[in-house]
Backbone as CSV, one residue per row, in Angstrom:
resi,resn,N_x,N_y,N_z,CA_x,CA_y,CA_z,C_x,C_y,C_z
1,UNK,-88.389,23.876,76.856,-88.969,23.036,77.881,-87.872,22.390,78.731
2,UNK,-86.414,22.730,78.486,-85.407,22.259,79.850,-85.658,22.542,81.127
3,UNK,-85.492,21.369,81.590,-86.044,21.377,82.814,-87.115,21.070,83.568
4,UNK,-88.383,21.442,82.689,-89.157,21.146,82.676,-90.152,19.356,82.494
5,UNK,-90.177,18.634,83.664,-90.582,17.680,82.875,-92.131,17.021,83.501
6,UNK,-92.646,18.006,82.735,-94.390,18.174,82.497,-94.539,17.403,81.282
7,UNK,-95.618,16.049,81.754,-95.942,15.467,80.345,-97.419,15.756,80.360
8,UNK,-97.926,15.853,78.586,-99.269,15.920,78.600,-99.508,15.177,77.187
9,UNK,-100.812,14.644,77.362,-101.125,14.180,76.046,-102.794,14.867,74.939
10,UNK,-102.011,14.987,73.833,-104.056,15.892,73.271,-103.709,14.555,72.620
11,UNK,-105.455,14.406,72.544,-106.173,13.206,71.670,-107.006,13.743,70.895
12,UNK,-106.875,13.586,69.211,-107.612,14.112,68.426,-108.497,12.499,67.747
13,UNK,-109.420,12.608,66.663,-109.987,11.293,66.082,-109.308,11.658,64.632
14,UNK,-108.749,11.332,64.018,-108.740,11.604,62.671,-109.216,10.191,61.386
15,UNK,-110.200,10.433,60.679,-110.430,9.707,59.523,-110.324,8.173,60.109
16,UNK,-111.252,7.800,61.686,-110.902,6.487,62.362,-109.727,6.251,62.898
17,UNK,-108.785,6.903,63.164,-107.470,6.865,63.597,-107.553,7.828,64.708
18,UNK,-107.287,7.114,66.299,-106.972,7.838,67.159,-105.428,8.433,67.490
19,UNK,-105.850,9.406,67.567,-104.076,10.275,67.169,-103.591,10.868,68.485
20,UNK,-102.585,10.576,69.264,-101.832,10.714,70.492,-100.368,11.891,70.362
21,UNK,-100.435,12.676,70.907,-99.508,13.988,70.674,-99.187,14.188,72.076
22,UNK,-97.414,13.364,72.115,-97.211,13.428,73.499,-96.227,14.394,73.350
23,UNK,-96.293,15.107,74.500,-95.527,16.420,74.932,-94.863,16.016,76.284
24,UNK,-93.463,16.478,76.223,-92.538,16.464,77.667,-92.014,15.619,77.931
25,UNK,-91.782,15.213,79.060,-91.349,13.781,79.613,-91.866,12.335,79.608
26,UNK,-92.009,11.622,79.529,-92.418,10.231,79.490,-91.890,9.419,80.146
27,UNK,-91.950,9.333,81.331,-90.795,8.492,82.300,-92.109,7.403,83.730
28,UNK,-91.222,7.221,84.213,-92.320,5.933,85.196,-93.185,6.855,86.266
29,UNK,-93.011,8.138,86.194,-94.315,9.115,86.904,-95.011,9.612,85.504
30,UNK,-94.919,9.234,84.623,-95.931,10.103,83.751,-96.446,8.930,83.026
31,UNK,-96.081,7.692,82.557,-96.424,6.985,81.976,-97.723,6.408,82.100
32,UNK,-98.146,6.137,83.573,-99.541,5.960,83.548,-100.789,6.604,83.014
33,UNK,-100.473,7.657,82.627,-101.043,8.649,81.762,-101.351,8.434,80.645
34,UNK,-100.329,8.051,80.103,-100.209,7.341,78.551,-100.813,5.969,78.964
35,UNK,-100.801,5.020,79.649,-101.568,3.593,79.983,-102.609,4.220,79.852
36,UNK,-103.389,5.001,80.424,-104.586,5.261,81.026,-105.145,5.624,79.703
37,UNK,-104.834,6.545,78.366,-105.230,7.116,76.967,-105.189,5.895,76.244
38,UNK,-104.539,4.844,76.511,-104.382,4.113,75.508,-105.619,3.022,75.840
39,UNK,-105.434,2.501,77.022,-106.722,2.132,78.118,-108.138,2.550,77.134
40,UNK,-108.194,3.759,77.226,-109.214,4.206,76.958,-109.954,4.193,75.364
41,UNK,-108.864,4.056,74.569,-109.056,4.456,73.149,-109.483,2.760,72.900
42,UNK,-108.581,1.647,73.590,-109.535,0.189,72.995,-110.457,-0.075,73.809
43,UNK,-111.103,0.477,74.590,-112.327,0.659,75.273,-113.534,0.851,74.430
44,UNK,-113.159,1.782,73.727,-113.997,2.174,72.951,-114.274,1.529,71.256
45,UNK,-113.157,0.339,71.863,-112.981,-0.678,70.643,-112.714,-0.136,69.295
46,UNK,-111.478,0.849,69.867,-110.858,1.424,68.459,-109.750,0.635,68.776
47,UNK,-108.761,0.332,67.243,-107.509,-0.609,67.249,-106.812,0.025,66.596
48,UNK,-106.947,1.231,65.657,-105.589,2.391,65.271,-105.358,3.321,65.777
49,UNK,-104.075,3.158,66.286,-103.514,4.291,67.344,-102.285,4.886,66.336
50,UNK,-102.356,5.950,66.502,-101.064,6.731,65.748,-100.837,7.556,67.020
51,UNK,-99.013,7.896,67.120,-98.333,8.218,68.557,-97.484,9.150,67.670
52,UNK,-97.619,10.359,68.328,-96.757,11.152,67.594,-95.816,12.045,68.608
53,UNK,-94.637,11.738,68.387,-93.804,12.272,69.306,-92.774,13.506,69.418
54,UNK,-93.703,14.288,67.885,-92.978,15.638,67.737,-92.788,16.366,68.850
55,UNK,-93.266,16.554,70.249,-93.258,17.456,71.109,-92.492,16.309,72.464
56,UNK,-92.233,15.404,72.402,-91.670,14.578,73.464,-90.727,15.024,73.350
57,UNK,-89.625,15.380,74.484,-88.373,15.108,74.709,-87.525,14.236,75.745
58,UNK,-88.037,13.382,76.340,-87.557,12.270,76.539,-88.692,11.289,77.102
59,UNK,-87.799,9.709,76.635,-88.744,8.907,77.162,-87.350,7.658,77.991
60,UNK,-88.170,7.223,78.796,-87.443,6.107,79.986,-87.840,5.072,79.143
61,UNK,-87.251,3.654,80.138,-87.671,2.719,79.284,-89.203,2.333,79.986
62,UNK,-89.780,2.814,81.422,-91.021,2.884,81.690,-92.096,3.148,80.689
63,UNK,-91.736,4.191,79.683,-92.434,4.766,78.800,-92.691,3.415,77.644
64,UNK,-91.375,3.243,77.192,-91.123,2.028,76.437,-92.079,0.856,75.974
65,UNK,-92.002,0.452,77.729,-92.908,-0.724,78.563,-94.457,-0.364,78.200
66,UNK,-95.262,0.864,77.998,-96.743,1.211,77.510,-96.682,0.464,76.439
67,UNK,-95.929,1.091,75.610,-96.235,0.669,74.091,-96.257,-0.940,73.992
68,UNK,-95.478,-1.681,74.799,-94.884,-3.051,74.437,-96.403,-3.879,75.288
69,UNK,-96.847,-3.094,76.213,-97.889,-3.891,77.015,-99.242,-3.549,75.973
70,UNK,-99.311,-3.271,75.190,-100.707,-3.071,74.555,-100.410,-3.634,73.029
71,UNK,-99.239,-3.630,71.856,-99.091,-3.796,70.985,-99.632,-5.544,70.363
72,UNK,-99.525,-6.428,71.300,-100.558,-7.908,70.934,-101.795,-7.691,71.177
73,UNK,-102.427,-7.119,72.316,-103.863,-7.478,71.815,-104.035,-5.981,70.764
74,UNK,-103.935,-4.898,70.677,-103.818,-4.062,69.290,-104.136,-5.067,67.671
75,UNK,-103.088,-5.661,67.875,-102.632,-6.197,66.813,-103.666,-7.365,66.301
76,UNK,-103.540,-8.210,67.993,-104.936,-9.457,67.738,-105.991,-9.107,67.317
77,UNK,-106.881,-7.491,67.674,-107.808,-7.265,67.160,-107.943,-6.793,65.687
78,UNK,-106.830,-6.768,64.968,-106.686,-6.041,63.566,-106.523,-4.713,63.773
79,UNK,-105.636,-4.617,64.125,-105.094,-2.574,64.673,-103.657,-2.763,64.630
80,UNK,-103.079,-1.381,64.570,-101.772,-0.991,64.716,-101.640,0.070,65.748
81,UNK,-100.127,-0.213,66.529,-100.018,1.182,67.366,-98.888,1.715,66.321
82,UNK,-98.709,2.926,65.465,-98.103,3.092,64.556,-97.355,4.787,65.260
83,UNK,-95.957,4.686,65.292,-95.266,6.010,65.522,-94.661,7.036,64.880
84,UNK,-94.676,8.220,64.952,-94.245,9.078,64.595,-93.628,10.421,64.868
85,UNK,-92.668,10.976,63.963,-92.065,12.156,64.043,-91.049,12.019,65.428
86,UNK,-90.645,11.426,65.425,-89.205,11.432,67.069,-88.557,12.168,66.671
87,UNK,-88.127,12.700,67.856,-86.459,13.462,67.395,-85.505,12.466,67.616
88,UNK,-84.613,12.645,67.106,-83.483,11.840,66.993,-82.958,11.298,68.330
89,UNK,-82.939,12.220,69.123,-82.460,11.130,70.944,-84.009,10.866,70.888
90,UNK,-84.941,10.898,71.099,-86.202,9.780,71.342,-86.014,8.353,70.765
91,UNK,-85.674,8.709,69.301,-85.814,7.568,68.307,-84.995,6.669,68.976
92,UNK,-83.767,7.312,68.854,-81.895,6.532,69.762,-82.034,5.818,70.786
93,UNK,-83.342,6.016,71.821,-83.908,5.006,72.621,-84.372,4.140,72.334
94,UNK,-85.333,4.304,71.056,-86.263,2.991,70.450,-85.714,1.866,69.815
95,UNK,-84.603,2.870,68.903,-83.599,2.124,68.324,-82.605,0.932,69.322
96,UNK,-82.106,1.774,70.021,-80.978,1.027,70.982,-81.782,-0.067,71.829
97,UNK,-83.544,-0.501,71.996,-83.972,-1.380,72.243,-84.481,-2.451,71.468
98,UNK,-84.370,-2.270,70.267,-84.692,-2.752,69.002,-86.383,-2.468,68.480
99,UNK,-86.845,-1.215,68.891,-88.156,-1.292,68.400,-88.256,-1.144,67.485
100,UNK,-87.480,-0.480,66.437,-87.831,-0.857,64.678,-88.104,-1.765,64.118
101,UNK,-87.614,-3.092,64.921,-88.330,-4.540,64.730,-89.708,-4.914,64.592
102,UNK,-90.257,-4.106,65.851,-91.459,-4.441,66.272,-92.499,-3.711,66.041
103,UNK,-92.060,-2.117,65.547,-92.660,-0.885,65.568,-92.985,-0.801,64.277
104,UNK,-93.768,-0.190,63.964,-93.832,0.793,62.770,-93.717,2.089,62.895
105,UNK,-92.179,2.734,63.042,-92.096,3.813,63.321,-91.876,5.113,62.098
106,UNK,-92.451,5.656,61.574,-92.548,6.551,60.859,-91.746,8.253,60.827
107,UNK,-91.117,8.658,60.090,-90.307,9.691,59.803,-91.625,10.926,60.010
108,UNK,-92.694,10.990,59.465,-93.428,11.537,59.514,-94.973,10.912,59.326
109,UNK,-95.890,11.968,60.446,-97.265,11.448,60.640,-97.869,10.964,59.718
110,UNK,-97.955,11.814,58.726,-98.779,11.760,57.451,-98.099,10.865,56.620
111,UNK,-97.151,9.791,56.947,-97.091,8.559,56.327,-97.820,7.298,57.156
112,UNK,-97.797,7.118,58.533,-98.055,6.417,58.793,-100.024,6.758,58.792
113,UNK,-100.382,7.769,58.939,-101.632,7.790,58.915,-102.239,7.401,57.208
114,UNK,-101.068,7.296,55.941,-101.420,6.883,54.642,-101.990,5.392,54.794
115,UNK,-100.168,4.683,55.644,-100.625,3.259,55.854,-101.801,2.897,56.992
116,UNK,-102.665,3.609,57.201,-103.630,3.199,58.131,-104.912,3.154,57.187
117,UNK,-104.708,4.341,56.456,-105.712,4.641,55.442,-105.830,3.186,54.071
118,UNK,-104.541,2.329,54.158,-104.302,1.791,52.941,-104.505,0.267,53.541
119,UNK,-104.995,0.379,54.852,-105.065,-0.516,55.409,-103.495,-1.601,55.655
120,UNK,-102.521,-0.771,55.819,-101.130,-1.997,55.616,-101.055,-2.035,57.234
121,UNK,-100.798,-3.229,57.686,-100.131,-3.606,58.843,-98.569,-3.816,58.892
122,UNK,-97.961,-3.652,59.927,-96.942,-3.451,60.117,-96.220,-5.440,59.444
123,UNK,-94.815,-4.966,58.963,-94.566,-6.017,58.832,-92.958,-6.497,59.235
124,UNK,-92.451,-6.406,59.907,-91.269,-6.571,60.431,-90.084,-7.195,59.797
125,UNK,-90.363,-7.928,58.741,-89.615,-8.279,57.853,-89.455,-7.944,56.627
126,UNK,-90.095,-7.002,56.436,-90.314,-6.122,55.300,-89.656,-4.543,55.470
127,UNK,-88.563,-4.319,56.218,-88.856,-2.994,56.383,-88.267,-2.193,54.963
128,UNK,-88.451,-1.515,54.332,-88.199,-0.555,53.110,-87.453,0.170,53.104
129,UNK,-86.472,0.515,52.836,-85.313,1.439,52.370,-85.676,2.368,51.726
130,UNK,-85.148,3.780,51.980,-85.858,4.844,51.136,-87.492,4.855,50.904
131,UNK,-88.026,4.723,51.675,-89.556,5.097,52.405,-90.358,5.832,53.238
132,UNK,-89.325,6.717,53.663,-89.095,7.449,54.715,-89.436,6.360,55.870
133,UNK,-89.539,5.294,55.943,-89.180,4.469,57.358,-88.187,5.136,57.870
134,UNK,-88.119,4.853,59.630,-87.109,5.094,60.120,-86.660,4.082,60.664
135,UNK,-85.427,3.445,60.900,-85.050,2.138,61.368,-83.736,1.733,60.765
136,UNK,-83.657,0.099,60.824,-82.308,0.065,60.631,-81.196,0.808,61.292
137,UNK,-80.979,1.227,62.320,-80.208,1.993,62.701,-80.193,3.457,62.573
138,UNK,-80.563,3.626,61.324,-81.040,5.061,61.349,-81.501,6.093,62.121
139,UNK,-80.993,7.686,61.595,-81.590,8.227,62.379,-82.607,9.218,61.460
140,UNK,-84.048,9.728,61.947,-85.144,11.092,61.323,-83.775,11.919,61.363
141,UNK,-83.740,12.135,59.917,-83.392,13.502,60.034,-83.844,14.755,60.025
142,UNK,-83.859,15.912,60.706,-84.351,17.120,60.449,-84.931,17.849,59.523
């Protein structure tokens, strides 16, 4: 996909968890896109969002700015926006803004969709070592 910077998003429902599979670019022409899905999913007065970013290859800090404009009322209503699968320069953005703080960013989907299932909310002062969390500086490894 070099060169290419076509973003798209599929929205699946899984087990009450709306599941976001962003592909391509993510920058301040595509981002409204992602506003607009996310828009839509607490519309429908759902509050678990899982973001999975196996197919992204880059995001701006426009992109950034989605996640950060929806994550309080998410949260106020008893929901999580919970992330997953980055590649390592995606993550290196999140990281280098400090969203592991704020995020619950996940090494892989099928952990964070456990903690949705287990009902855990994100806790920022708690983050876990050897959990497959990703954070702390860290990077997903391959």
């Amino acid at each position: 996909m070099i060169g290419d910077n076509k973003f798209s998003i599929q929205h699946k429902e899984v087990e009450q968890v709306d599941c976001l599979y962003l592909r391509g670019y993510l920058d301040a022409h595509t981002a409204p896109v992602l506003e607009t899905a996310i828009t839509n999913i607490i519309g429908k007065g759902q509050n678990k969002i899982l973001v999975n970013f196996r197919e992204l290859d880059y995001i701006s800090s426009a992109g950034l700015g989605v996640f950060m404009a929806f994550i309080e009322d998410v949260r106020d209503s008893g929901g999580d926006i919970k992330l997953a699968d980055m590649k390592p320069k995606v993550f290196s953005v999140f990281d280098l803004l400090g969203f592991p703080v704020l995020f619950d960013i996940e090494k892989e989907e099928i952990t964070a969709m456990n903690k949705f299932q287990r009902g855990e909310g994100f806790k920022p002062f708690g983050i876990q070592k050897n959990a497959g969390i990703v954070g702390e500086g860290s990077k997903p490894s391959q």
